[in-house]
C-alpha positions in Angstrom: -44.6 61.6 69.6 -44.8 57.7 69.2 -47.4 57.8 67.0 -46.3 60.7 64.2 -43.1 58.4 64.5 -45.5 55.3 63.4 -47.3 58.0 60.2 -43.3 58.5 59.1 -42.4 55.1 59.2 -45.9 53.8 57.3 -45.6 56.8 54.7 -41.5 55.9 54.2 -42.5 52.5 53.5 -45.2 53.3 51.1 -43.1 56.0 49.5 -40.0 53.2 49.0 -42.3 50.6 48.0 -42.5 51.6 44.2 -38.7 51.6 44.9 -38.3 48.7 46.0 -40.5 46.6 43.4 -38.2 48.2 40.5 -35.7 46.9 42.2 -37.1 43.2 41.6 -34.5 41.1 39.9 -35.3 38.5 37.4 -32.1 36.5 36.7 -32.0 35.5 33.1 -32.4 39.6 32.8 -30.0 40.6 35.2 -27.4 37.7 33.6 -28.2 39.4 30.0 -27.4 42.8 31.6 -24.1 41.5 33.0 -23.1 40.1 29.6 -24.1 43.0 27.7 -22.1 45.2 30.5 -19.3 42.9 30.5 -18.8 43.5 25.8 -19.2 47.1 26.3 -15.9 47.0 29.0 -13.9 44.3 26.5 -15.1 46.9 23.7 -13.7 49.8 25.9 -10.6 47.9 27.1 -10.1 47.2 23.6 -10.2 50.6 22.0 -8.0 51.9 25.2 -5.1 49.7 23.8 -5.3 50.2 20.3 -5.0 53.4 21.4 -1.8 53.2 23.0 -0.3 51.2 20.7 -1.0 53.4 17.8 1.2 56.3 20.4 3.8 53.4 21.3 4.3 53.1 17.3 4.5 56.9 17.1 6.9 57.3 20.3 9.2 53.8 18.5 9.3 56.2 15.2 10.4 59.0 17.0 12.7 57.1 18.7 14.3 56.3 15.5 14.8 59.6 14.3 16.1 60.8 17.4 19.1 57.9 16.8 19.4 59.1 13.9 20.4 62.4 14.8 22.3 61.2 17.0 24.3 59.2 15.1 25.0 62.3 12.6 25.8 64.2 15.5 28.5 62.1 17.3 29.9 61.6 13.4 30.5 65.9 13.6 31.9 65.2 16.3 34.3 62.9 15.4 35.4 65.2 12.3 35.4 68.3 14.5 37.9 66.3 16.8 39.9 65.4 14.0 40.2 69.2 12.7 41.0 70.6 16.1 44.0 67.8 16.3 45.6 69.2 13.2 45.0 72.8 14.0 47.1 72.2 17.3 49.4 70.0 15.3 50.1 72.9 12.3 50.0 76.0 15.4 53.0 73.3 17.3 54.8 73.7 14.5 54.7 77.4 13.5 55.4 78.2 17.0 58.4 75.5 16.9 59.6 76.9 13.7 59.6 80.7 14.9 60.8 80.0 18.8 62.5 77.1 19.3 63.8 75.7 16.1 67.2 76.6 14.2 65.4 77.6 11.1 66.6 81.5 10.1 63.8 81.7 7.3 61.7 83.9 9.7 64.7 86.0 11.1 66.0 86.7 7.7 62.6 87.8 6.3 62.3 90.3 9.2 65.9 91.7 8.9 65.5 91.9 5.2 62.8 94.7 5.9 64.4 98.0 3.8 63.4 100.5 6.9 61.7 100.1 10.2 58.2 100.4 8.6 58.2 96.9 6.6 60.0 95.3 10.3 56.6 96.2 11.7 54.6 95.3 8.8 56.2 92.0 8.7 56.6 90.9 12.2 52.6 91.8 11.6 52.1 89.0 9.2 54.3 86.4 11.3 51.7 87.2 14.8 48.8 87.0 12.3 49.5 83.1 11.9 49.9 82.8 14.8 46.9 84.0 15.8 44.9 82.3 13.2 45.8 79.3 14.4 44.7 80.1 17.6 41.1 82.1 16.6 40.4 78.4 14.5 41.5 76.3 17.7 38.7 79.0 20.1 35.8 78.4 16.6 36.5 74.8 16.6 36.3 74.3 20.4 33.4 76.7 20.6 31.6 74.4 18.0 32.6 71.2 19.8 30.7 72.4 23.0 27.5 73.3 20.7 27.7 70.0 19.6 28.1 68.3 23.0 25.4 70.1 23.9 23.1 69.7 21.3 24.1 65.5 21.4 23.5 65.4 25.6 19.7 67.3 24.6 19.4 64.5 22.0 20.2 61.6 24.6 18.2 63.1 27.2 15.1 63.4 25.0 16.2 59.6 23.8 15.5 58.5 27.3 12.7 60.4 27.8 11.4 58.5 24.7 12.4 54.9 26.1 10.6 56.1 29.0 7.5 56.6 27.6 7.7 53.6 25.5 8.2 51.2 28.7 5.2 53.0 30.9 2.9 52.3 27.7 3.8 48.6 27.2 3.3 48.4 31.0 -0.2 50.0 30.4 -1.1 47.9 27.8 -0.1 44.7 29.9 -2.4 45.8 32.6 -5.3 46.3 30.2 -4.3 43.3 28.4 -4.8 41.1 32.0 -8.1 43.3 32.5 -9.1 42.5 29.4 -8.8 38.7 30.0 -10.2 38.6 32.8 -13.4 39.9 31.1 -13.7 37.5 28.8 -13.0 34.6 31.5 -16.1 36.7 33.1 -18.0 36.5 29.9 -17.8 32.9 29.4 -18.9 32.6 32.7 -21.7 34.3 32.2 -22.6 32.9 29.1 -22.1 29.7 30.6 -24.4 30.6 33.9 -27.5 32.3 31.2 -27.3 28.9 29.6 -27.9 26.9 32.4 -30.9 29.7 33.4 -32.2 29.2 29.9 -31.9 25.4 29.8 -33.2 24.7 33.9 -36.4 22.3 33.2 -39.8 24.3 34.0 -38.2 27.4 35.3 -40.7 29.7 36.6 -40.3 33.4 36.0 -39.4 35.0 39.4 -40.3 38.8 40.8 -38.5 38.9 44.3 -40.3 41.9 46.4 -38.9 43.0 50.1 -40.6 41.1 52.5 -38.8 38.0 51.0 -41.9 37.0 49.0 -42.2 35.7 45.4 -44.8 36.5 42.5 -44.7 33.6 39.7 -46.1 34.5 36.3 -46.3 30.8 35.4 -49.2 28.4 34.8 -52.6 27.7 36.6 -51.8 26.6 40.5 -53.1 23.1 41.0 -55.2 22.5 43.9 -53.3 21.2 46.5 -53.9 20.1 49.9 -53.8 21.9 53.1 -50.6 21.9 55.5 -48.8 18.4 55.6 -48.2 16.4 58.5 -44.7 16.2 59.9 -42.6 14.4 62.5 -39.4 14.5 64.4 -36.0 13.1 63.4 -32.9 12.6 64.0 -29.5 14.1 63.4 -26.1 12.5 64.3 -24.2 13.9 66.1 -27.0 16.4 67.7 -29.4 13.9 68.2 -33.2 13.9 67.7 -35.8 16.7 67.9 -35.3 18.3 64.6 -38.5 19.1 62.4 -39.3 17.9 59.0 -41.9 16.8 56.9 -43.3 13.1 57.4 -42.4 12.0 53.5 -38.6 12.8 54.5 -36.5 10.6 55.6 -36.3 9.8 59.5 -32.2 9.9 60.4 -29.6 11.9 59.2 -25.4 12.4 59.6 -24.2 15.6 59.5 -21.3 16.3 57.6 -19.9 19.4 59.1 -20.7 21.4 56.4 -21.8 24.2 58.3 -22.7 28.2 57.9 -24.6 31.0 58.8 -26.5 33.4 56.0 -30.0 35.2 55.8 -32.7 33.7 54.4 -36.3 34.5 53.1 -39.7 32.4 52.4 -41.7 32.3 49.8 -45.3 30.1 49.8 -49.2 31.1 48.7 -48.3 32.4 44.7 -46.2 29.7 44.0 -48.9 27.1 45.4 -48.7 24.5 43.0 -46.3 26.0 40.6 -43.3 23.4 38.9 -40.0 24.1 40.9 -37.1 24.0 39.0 -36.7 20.8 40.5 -39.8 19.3 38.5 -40.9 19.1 41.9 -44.9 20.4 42.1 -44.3 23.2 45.2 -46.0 22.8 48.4 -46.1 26.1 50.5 -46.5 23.6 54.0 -44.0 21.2 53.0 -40.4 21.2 54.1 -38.4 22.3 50.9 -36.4 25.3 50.6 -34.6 27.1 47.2 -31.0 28.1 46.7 -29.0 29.0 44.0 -26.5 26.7 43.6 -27.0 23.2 45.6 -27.7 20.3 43.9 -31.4 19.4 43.8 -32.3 16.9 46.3 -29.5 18.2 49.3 -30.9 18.0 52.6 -30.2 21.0 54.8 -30.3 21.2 58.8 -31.6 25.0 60.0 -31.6 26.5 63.2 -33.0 29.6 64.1 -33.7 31.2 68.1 -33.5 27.3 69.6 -35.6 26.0 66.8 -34.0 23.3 64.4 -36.0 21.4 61.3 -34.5 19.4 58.0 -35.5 20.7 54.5 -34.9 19.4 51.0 -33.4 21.5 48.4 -36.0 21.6 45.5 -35.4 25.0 43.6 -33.6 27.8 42.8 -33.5 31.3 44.4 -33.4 33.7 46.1 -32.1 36.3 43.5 -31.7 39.3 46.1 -28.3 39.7 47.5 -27.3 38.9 50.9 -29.8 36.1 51.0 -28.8 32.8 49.8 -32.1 30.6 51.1 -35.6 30.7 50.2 -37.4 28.4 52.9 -40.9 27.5 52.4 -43.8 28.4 54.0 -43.9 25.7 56.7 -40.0 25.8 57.2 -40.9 29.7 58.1 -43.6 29.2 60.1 -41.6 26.0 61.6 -38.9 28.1 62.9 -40.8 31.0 63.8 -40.0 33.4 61.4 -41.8 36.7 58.9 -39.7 38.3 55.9 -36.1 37.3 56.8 -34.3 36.1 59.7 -30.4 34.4 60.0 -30.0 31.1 60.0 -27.5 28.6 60.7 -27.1 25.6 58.1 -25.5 22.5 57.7 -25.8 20.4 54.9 -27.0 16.5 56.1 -26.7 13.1 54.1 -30.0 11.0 55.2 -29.1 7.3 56.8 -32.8 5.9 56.0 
């Protein structure tokens, strides 16, 4: 059973390997990539809004009209109003006239009726204004309510509009704030492949799994074998850490102190330019990182083992691992591929 679990595990590992290689990184590629990624979201971010304020100006011209009509509406209103005050105001005084006021005129034009057929025929024609009055007051009112009606729909859909309007300026701030801070990302990035382009004798990187590097850079130079090293000292921890005989002998610590992964890298890059300048040496005590300043001095531990190494290039481009230790910094502390280390950065004393 142990050993078909041993066949899977080799045949995974040579199945993912392809994988894994495609999965190098170099960084002035994967910086181009990023920029290239971060025009096409500006580009998208940018078409998004135009798009919403082209149905903003649309939902604003709408919005208009729907004044507009509402405007004309309340102004029918108005004049309905008007009419229905004078209908009640003419129908208050025919009724006054015939019921309450001295005025014969009425009585005598129904007693002046020459038999009992004209009585009826007039009386007729006194109720019929009457009741037109009153069938004008029931049309106007009836149109008064279709036009409050018709005016609340209006205002409703005027709201609805305003509505609209707001929720797509506040979606056009958010993209406008997203849009920002892509181009603050861009200039960074721009900024950062400058920097890649510019760094003096940059060798071209191929990061692989086990922490290794491949350079594609010039002939190696023929370089000693492993250096000689010595113990020093580092304040406040005292002495008993590792280092390379050509570094300097004391150090302070300065607190500055974290723990991350790191990988090594040593017999392709023999001899190669760092970025540095430096000529690398796979047994000397020099590590890479992406973003100290050449020339920083690091103290490591790792499993009880502690050593000092100078920062002297740039790397690793993998993430999740922020040093590359040489060689003899590996093999110093006792480690293959990658292991987690604690660092501190250290100011040498002499």
């Amino acid at each position: 059973m142990r050993r078909h679990f041993v066949v899977y595990i080799t045949a995974l590992v040579l199945l993912l390997q392809p994988a894994l290689e495609a999965c190098a990184v170099d960084p002035v590629a994967a910086k181009r990539s990023e920029i290239t990624s971060l025009r096409a979201q500006i580009d998208q971010l940018d078409a998004q809004i135009r798009a919403l304020e082209e149905e903003r100006v649309s939902l604003e011209g709408r919005l208009e009209g729907l004044a507009s009509e509402i405007q004309t509406s309340e102004k029918k209103v108005r004049v309905l109003e008007a009419e229905v005050r004078a209908r009640k105001e003419a129908l208050g005084a025919h009724v006054r006239r015939l019921y309450m006021e001295s005025d014969t005129a009425p009585l005598v034009f129904l007693l002046s009726a020459k038999d009992f057929a004209s009585l009826v025929e007039r009386a007729r024609v006194l109720a019929f204004v009457v009741e037109s009055d009153q069938e004008n007051l029931k049309r106007l009112a009836s149109a008064r309510r279709e036009l409050d009606a018709a005016l609340a729909q209006l205002r409703e859909e005027q709201t609805r509009q305003r509505a609209y309007i707001q929720a797509h300026e506040q979606q056009i701030a958010q993209l406008e704030q997203l849009k920002e801070a892509r181009r603050r990302a861009l200039a960074r990035a721009g900024s950062e492949l400058a920097a890649l382009l510019s760094a003096p004798a940059r060798s071209t990187r191929v990061t692989v799994a086990r922490g290794e590097e491949r350079d594609s850079s010039g002939p190696p130079y023929d370089l000693s074998g492993p250096v000689s090293k010595k113990l020093v000292e580092v304040n406040p921890y005292g002495g008993g850490w590792l280092t390379s005989t050509r570094m300097p002998s004391s150090y302070q610590a300065t607190g500055n102190r974290w723990t991350c992964y790191a990988s090594w890298y040593g017999n392709e890059f023999h001899g190669r330019r760092t970025a540095s300048g430096e000529i690398f040496n796979q047994w000397d005590f020099t590590c890479a990182h992406r973003s100290l300043p050449f020339g920083t001095y690091v103290a490591i531990e790792y499993r009880g083992r502690r050593i000092v190494a100078k920062v002297t290039d740039r790397g690793p481009f993998i993430a999740g691992r922020e040093f590359d230790l040489s060689r003899g910094c590996a093999e110093a502390l006792g480690y293959s591929g990658v292991a987690r280390i604690t660092v501190e950065i250290v100011r040498p004393v002499r």
